[in-house]
C-alpha positions as CSV (number, residue, x, y, z in Angstrom):
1,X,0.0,0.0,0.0
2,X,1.2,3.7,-0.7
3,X,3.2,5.5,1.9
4,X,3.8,9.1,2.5
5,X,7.6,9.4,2.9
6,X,9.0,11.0,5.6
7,X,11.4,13.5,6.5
8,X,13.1,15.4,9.5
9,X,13.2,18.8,8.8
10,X,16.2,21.0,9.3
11,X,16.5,23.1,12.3
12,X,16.8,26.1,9.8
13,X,14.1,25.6,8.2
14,X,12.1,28.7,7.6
15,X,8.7,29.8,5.6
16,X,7.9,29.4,2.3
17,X,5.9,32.2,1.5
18,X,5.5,35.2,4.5
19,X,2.4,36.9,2.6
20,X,-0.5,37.4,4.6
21,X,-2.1,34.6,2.7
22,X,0.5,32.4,3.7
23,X,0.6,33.5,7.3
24,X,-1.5,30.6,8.2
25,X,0.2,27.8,7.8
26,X,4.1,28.8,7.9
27,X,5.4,27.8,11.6
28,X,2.7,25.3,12.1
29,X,4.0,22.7,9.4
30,X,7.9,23.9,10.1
31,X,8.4,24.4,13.7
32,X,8.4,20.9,15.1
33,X,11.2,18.0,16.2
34,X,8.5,15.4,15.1
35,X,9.0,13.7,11.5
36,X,7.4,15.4,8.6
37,X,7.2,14.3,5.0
38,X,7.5,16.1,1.6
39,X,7.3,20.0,1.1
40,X,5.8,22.8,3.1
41,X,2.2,24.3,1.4
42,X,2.3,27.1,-0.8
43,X,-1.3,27.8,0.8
44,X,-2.1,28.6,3.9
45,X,-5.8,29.0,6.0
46,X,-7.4,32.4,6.1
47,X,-8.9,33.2,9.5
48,X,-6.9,31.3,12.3
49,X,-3.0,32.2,11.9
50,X,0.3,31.2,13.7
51,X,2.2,33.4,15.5
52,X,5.2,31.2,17.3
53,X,7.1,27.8,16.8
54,X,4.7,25.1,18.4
55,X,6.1,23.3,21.5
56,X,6.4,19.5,21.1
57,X,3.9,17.6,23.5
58,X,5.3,16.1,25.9
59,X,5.2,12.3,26.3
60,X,4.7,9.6,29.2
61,X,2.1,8.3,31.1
62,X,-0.9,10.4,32.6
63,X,-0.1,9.3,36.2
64,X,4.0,10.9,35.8
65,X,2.2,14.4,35.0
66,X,5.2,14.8,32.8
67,X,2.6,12.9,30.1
68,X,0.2,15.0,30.0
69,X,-1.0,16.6,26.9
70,X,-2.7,20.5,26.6
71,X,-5.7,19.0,24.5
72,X,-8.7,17.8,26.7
73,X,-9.9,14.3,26.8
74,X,-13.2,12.9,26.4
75,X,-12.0,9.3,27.4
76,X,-11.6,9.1,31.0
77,X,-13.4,10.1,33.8
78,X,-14.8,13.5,34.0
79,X,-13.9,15.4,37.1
80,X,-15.6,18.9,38.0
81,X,-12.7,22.1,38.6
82,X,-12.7,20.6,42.5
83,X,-11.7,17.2,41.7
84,X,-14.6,15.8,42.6
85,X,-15.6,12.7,40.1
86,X,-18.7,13.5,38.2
87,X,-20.6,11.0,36.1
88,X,-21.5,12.2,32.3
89,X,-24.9,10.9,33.0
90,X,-25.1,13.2,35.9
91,X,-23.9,16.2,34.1
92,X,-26.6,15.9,31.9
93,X,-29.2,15.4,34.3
94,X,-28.2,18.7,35.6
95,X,-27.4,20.7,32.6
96,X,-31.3,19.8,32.0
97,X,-32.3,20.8,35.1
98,X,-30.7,24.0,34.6
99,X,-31.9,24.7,31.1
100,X,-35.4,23.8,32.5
101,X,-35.0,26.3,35.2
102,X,-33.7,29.2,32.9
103,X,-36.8,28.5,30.7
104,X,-39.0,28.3,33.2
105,X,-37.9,32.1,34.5
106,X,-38.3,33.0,30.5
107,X,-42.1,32.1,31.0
108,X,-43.0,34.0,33.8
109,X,-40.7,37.3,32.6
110,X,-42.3,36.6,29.1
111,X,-46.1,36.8,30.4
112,X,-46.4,40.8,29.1
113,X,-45.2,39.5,26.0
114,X,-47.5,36.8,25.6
115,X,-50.5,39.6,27.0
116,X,-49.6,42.0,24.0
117,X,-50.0,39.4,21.0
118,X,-52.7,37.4,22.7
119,X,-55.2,39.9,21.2
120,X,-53.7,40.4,17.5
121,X,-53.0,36.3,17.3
122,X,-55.3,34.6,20.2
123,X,-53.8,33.2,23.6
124,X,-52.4,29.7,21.5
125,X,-50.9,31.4,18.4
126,X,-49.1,34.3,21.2
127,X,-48.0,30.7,23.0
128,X,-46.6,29.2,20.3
129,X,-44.5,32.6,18.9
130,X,-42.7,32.7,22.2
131,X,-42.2,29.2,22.2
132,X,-40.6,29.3,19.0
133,X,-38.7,32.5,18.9
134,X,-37.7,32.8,22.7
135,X,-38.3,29.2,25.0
136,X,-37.2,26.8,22.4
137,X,-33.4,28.5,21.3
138,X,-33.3,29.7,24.7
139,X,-33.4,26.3,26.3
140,X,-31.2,24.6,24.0
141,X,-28.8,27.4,24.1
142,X,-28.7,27.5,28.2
143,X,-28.5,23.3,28.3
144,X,-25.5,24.1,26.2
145,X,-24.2,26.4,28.4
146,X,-24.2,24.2,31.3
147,X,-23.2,20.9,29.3
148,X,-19.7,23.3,28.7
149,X,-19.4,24.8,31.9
150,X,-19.0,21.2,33.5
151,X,-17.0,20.0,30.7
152,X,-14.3,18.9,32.6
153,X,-11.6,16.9,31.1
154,X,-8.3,15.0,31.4
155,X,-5.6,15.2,29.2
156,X,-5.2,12.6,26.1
157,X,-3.4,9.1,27.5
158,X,-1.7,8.4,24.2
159,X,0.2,11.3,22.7
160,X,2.5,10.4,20.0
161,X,0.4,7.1,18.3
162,X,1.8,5.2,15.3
163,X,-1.1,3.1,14.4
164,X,-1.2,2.3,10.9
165,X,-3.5,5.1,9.0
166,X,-5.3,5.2,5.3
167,X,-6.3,8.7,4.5
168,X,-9.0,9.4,1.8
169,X,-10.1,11.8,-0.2
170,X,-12.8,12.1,-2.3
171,X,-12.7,14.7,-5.4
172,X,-15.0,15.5,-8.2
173,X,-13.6,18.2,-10.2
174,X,-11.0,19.6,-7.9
175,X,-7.7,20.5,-9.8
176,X,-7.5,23.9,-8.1
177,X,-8.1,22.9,-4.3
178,X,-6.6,19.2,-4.4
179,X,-3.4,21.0,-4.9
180,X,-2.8,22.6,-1.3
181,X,-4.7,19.5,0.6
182,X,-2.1,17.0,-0.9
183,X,0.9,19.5,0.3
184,X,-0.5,20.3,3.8
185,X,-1.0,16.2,3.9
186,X,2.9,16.1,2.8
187,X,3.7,18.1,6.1
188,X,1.6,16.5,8.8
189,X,3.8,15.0,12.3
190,X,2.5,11.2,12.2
191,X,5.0,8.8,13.7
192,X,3.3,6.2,11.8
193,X,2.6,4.7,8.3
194,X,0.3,7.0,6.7
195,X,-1.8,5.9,2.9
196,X,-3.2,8.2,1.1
197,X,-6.1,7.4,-1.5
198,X,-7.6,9.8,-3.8
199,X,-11.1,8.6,-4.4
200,X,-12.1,10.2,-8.1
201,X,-15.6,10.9,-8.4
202,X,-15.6,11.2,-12.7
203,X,-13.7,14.7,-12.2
204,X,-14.3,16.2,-16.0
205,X,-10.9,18.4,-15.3
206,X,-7.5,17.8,-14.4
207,X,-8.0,16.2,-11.0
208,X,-6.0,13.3,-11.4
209,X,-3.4,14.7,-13.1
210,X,-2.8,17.4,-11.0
211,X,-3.0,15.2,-8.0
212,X,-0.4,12.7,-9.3
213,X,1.8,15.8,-10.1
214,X,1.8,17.3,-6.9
215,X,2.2,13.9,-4.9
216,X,5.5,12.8,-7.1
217,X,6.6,17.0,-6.0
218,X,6.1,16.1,-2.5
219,X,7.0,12.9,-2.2
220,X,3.5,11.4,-1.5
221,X,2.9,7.8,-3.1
222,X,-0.6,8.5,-4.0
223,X,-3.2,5.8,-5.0
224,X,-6.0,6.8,-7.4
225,X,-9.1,5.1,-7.1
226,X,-11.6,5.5,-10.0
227,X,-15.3,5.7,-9.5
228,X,-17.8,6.8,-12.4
229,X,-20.8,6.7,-10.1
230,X,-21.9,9.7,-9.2
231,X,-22.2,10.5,-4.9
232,X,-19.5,10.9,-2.4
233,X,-20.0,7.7,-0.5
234,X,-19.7,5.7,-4.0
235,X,-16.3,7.1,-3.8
236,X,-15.6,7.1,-0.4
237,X,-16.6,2.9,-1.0
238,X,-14.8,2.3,-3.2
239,X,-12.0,3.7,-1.8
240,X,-12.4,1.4,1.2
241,X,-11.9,-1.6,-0.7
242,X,-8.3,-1.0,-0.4
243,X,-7.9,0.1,3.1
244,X,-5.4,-2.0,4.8
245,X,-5.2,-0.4,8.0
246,X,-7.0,-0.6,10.9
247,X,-8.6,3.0,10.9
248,X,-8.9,4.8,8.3
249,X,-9.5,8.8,7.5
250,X,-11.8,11.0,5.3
251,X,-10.0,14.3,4.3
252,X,-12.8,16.7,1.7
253,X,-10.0,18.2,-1.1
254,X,-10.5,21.6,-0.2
255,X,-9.2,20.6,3.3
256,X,-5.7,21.6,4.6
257,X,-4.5,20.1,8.1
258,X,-2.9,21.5,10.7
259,X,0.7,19.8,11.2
260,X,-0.1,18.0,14.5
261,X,-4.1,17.4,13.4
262,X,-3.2,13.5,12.2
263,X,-1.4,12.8,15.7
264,X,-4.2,14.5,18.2
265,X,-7.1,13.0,16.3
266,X,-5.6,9.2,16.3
267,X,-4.3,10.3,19.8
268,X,-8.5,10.9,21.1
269,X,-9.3,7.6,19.5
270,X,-6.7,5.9,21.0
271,X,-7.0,7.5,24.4
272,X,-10.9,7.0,24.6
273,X,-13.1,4.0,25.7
274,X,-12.4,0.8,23.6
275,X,-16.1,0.9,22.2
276,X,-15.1,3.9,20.7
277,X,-15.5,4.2,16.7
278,X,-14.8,7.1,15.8
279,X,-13.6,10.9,16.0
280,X,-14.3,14.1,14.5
281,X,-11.9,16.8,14.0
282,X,-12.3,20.4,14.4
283,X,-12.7,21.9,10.9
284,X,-12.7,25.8,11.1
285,X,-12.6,28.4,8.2
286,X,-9.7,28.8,6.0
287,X,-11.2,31.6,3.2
288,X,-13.0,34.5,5.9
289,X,-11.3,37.4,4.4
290,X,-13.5,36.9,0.9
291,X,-16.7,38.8,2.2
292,X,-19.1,39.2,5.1
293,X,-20.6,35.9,4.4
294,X,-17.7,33.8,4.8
295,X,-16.4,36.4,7.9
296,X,-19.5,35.0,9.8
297,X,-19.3,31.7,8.6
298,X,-15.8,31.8,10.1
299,X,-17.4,32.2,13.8
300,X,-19.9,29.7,13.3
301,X,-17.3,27.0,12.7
302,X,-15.2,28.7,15.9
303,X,-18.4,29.2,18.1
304,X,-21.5,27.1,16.8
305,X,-20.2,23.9,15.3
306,X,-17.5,23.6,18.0
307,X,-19.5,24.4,20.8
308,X,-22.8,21.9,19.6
309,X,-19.5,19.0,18.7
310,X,-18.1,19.9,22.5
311,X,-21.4,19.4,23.9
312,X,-22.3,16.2,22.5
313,X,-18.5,14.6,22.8
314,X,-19.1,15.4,26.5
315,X,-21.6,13.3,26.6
316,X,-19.9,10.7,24.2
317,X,-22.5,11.4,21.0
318,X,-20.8,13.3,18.7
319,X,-23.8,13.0,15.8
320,X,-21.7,14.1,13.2
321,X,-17.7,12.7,12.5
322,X,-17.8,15.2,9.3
323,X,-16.4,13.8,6.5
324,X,-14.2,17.1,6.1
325,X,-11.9,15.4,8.4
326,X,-12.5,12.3,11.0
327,X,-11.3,9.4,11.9
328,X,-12.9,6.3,12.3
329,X,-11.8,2.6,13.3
330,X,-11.9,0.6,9.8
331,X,-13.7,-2.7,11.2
332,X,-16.5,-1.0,12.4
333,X,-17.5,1.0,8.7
334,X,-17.5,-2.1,7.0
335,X,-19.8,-3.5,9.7
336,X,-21.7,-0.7,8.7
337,X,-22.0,-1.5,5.5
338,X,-19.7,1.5,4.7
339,X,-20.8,5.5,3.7
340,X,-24.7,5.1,2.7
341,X,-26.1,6.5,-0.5
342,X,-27.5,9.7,1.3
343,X,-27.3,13.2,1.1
344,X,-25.5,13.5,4.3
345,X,-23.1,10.0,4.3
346,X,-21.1,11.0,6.9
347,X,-24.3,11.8,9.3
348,X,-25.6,8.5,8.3
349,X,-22.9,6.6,9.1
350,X,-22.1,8.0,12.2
351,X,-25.8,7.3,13.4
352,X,-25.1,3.5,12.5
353,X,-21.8,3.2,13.6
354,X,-23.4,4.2,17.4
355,X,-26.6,2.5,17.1
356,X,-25.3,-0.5,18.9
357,X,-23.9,1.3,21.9
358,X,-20.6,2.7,20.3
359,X,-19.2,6.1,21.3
360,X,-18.3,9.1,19.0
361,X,-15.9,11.5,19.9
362,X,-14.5,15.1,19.7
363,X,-11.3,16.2,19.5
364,X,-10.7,19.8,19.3
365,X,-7.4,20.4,19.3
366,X,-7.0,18.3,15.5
367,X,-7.9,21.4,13.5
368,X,-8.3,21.6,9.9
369,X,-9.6,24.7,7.8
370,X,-11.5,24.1,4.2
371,X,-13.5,26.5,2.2
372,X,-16.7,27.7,2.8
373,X,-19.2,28.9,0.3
374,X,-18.6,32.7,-0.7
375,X,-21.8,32.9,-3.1
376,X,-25.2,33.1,-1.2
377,X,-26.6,30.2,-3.3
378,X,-23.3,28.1,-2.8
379,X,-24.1,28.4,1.0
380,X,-28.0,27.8,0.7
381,X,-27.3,24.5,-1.0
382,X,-24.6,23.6,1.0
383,X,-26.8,24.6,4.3
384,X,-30.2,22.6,2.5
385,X,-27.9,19.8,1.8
386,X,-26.9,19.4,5.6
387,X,-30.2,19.8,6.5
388,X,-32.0,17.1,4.8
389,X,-28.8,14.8,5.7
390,X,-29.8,15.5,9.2
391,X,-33.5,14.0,8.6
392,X,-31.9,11.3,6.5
393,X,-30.0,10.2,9.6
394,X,-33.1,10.9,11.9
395,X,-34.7,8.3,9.4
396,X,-31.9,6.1,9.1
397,X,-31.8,5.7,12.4
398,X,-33.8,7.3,14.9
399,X,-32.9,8.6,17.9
400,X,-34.8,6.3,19.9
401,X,-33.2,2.8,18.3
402,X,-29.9,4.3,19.8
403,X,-28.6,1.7,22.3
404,X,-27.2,4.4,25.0
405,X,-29.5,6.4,26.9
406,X,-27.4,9.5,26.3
407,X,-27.4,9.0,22.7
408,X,-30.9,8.8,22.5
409,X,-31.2,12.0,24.8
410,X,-28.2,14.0,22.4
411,X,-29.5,12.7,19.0
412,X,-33.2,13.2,20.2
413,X,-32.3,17.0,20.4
414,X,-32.0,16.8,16.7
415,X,-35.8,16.4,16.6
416,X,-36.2,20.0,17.7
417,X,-34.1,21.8,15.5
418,X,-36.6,21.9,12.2
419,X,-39.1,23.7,14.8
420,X,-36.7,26.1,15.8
421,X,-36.0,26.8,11.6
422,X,-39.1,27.7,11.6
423,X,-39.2,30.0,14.5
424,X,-36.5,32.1,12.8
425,X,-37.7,32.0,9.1
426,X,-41.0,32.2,10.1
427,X,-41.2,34.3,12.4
428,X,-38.1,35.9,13.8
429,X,-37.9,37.6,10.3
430,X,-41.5,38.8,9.7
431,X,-40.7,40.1,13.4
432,X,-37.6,42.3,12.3
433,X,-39.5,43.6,9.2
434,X,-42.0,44.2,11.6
435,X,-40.2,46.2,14.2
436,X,-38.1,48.0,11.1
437,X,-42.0,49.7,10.3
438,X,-42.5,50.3,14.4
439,X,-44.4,47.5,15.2
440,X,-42.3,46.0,17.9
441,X,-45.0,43.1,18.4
442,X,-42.8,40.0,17.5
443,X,-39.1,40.9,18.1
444,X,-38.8,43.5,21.0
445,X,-37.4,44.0,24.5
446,X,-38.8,40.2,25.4
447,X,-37.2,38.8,22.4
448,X,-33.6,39.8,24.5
449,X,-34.0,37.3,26.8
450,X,-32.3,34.5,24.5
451,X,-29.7,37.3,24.1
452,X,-27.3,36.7,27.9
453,X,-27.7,33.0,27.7
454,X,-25.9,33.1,24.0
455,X,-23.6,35.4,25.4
456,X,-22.5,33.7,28.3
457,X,-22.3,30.3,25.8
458,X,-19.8,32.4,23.1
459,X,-17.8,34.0,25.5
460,X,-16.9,31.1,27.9
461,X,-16.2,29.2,24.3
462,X,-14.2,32.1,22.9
463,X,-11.5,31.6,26.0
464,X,-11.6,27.9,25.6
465,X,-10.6,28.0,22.3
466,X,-8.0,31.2,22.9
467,X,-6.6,29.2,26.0
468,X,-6.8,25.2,25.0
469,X,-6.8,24.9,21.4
470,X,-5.3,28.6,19.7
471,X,-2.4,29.1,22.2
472,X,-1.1,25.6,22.0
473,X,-1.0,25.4,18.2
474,X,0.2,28.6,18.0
475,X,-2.5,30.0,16.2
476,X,-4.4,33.5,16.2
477,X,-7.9,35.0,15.7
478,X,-7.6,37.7,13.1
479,X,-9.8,40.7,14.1
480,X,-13.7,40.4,12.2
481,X,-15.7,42.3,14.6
482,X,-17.7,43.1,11.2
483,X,-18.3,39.4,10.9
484,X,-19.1,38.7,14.7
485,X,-21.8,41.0,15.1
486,X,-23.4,40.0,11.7
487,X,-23.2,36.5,13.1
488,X,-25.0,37.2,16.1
489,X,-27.6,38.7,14.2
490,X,-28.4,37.4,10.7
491,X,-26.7,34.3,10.4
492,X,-29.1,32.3,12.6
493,X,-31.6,33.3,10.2
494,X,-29.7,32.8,6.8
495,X,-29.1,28.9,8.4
496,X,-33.0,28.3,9.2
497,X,-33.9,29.6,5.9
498,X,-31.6,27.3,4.1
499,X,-33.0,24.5,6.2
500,X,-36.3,25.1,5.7
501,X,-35.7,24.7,1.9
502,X,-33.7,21.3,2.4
503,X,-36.6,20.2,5.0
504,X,-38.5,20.3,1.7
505,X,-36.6,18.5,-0.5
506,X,-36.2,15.9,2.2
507,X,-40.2,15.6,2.0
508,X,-40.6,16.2,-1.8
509,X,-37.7,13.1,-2.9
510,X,-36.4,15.8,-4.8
511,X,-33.0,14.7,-6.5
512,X,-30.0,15.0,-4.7
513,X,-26.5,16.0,-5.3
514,X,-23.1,16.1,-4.3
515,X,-22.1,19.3,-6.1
């Protein structure tokens, strides 16, 4: 099977390209004692940035303290900041009871609310506003909040792994982006064998041949896999055929990885519960600087994703090991029956691979950055798409066949979400337009009480991220206060709008597509 060959780098080695653009990448995938192989990246992530040479992670065994790692760990036993043990079961139980309490204190400050639109929309359709705009993202949003306040967690057990890895990509039509994935993959700090496949989806452009060229420049051994099929889990299939090793990695080809992103995602696995099957990376923004959409999108993936991915690893349920980059335990996706013929494959298969009592995983500390949609209708298709894989998993596998009670709990949360896409395309919006003509009937002062709650949630996240994943990978946040605030605002509705259209085309069998 196909190796990457490995180098050590040179102590003088320096950056490739110091241009803004490049600012990204140029200590991460230099600045390390680890093995490397092949070339540094000519391209480098917009958004996150590195400022300093990365420190090495120390090694040895958690009980030596020496061992320990700066990432936090899903796989042992929780502890809350007093030492005290604290079951996950538990946690939950009382990051409920505290979301139920904050809602309940949103009902009785809400009753004036309720009193003013009673008389333009009757007592039940004033109910069911507030419900939708105010109790329902309110109380997920606070159960979130305490799910991440007691998130609690040792560091990883295994830090420097050298199990075995196949790593592939899937690509339809990808000449330009498949360049800087297979050179950031050239770069990565993986003690171990590492096999890379390139799963072509019947690219109509250069694809191949640009793939092959870069590998031979950076000293990948790349295997092409041919599939004329159209859908990404045809490729992704039959790419698995010739997986060897015993876990094996999907990588998008618009992806670049961090240098140490290979050795702290096989590190979670490895460090987690034996029934574990898989884990999903952090993936955060790479182009932000194009325009204001892909400036908000860049918090969503710091914020939103990473927060809803640290709130369900807590609790061992990760729904989603995104296909963008995770990790999953070889064995177990065949058992599967591999990536299903869905919209959303990688939701899918992460339902199934849990429905017998398996865990899924976060690590967030394996970053990777990909490009997000810069054209409005890019975005709503990528959004609908997401959103009809999410009922495509619901109906793969409901949350109720899930063998672990927390499973069922975490994935049964997924049940709420269309109703609160319609709360904010449905009425949120008509609220604003509303309040814009001075009518302040739907979105007013009561509409403010979601507001502290989300708050609280982005800034306790904001210093995780700064303290436990950006400072030890020497990254930065580049200043987007633009972005931020338009984030906090409009994106919420942008996302349930998108939804709503994918919820659709879930219910209408409307043909689906990859791209």
């Amino acid at each position: 099977m196909p190796l990457l060959r490995r180098r050590r780098p040179s102590p003088a080695e320096t950056v490739v390209d110091p241009t803004p653009d490049t600012a990204a990448l140029e200590l991460l995938l230099t600045s390390s004692s680890a093995p490397v192989v092949g070339r540094l990246p000519q391209d480098a992530p917009d958004g996150p940035a590195s400022t300093a040479p990365s420190v090495p992670a120390q090694r040895g065994g958690p009980e030596g303290g020496a061992g320990q790692d700066l990432s936090p760990s899903q796989g042992a036993a929780p502890r809350s900041s007093g030492g005290r043990y604290v079951p996950v079961h538990r946690k939950f139980v009382l990051a409920a009871v505290g979301a139920a309490a904050w809602v309940a204190l949103a009902v009785v400050l809400s009753r004036p609310w309720v009193a003013d639109l009673a008389p333009v929309v009757g007592p039940v359709g004033a109910w069911t506003i507030v419900l939708l705009v105010a109790y329902l993202p309110g109380g997920i949003v606070a159960f979130l909040a305490f799910s991440l306040a007691m998130d609690r967690q040792p560091p990883l057990r295994v830090t420097d792994p050298t199990a075995p890895v196949t790593i592939i990509i899937a690509a339809r039509d990808e000449e330009v982006g498949i360049v800087p994935t297979l050179r950031s993959l050239s770069s990565v700090a993986y003690a171990g064998p590492v096999h890379v496949i390139l799963a072509d989806n019947g690219s109509t452009d250069a694809t191949v041949e640009v793939a092959r060229a870069t590998a031979v420049e950076c000293g990948i051994a790349l295997q092409v896999v041919h599939e004329a099929v159209p859908g990404k889990a045809h490729a992704l299939n039959a790419a698995l055929v010739h997986v060897t090793t015993p876990l094996v990695i999907t990588v998008d080809a618009d992806t670049l990885l961090h240098r140490d992103a290979l050795r702290r995602l096989v590190s979670r696995l490895e460090s987690a519960p034996p029934d574990t099957v898989a884990v999903a990376g952090s993936v955060l923004v790479r182009n932000s600087r194009e325009n204001l959409l892909t400036r908000m999108q860049e918090w969503d993936y710091y914020l939103g994703i990473t927060a809803v991915k640290r709130m369900q690893g807590l609790y061992q349920s990760t729904l989603v090991a995104q296909g963008a980059f995770s990790v999953y335990r070889t064995d177990e996706v065949r058992r599967v029956g591999g990536w299903p013929d869905a919209i959303g494959e990688d939701i899918v298969v992460t339902w199934r691979l849990m429905e017998g009592g398996q865990r899924v995983y976060f690590e967030p500390t394996a970053v990777a950055f990909t490009d997000v949609p810069a054209r409005t209708r890019h975005f709503f298709r990528q959004r609908a798409r997401w959103a009809r894989g999410m009922l495509e998993g619901i109906r793969a596998v409901p949350p109720w066949r899930q063998d672990r009670t927390l499973t069922k709990l975490v994935a049964g949360v997924d049940l709420l979400i269309p109703f609160l896409d319609l709360g904010y395309a449905l009425i949120w919006l008509p609220g604003v337009v509303l309040l814009a003509l001075g009518y302040p009937l739907i979105v007013s002062v009561w509409t403010l009480l979601v507001l502290p709650v989300t708050l609280l949630v982005y800034g306790t996240l904001r210093r995780f991220q700064s303290r436990h994943v950006f400072d030890p990978l020497d990254l930065r946040v580049r200043r987007n206060r633009g972005g931020y605030l338009a984030f906090l605002l409009l994106y919420q509705v942008l996302c349930s709008t998108a939804s709503l259209v994918g919820y659709a085309q879930f219910v209408a069998g409307t043909r689906r597509q990859w791209k």
